[in-house]
C-alpha positions in Angstrom: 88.6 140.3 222.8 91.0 137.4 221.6 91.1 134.3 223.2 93.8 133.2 224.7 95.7 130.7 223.5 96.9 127.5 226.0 100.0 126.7 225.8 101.3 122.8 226.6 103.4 122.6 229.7 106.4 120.9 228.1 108.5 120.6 231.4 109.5 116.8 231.8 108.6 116.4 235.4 104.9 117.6 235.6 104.4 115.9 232.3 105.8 112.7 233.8 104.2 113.1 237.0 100.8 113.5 235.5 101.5 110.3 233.3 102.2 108.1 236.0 99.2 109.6 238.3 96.9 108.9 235.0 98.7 105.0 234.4 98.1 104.6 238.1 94.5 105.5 238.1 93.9 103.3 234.8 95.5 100.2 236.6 93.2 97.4 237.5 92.2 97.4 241.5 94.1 100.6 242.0 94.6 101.0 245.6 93.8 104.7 247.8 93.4 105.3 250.9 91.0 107.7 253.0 94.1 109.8 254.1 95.8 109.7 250.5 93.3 110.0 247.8 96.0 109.3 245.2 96.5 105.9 243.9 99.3 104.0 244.9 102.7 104.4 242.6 104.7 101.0 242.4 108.6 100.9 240.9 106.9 98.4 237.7 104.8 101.4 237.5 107.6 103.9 237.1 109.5 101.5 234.5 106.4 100.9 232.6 106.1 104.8 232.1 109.5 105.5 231.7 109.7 102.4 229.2 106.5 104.0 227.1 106.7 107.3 227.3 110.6 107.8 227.0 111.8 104.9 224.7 109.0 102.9 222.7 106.5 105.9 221.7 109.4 108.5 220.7 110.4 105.3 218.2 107.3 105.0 216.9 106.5 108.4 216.1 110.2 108.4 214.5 109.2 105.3 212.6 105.8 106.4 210.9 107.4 110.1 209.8 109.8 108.2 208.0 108.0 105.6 206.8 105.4 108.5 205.3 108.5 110.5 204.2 108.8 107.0 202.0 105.8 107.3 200.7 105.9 110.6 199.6 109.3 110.5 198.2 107.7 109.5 194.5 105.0 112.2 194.6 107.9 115.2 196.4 110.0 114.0 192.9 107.3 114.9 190.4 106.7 117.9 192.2 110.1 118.8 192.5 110.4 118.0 188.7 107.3 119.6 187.6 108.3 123.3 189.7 112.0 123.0 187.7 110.3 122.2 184.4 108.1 125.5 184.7 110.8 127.9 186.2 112.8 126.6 183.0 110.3 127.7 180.7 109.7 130.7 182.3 113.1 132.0 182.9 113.3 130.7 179.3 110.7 132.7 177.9 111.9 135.7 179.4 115.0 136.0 177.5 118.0 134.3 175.6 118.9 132.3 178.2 119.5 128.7 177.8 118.9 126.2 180.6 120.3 122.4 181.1 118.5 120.5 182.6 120.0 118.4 184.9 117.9 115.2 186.3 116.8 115.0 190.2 118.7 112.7 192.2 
């Protein structure tokens, strides 16, 4: 039988919820209590996961795919040049056709 497949929960509450439970738990001398086993959420806490998780990692993630995209750019020209060069030739050897060639931008 097929496994099944797990499927993120991509709803912005729980994810957020769980985020600040987990920054809460990581923070130095977090506080419970018998009653309340859950560590103690403070308002710097909130901003500090709000801050991260909504503003500064979205940026960086945004910043490295472009700044590979960059990188790539020679390499996707030559690639892009090579694949015209050889559908020219090709549709070229098929028939009479002549092709210009018109350089990438």
């Amino acid at each position: 039988m097929a496994q099944k497949i797990n499927i993120p929960d991509l709803r912005f509450e729980q994810v957020f919820r769980r985020n600040l439970l987990n920054y809460a738990k990581q923070r130095k001398g977090a506080q419970t209590t018998d009653a309340d086993p859950l560590p103690i959420i403070t308002p710097s806490l909130v901003l500090y996961t709000i801050i991260k998780d909504q503003m500064l990692m979205p940026f960086v993630q945004g910043f490295a795919v472009a700044f590979g995209l960059m990188l790539l750019r020679p390499w996707i020209r030559k690639t892009y040049e090579a694949g015209r060069l050889v559908g020219v030739r090709l549709v070229t050897s098929i028939g009479n056709v002549t092709a210009t060639l018109k350089p990438y931008k």
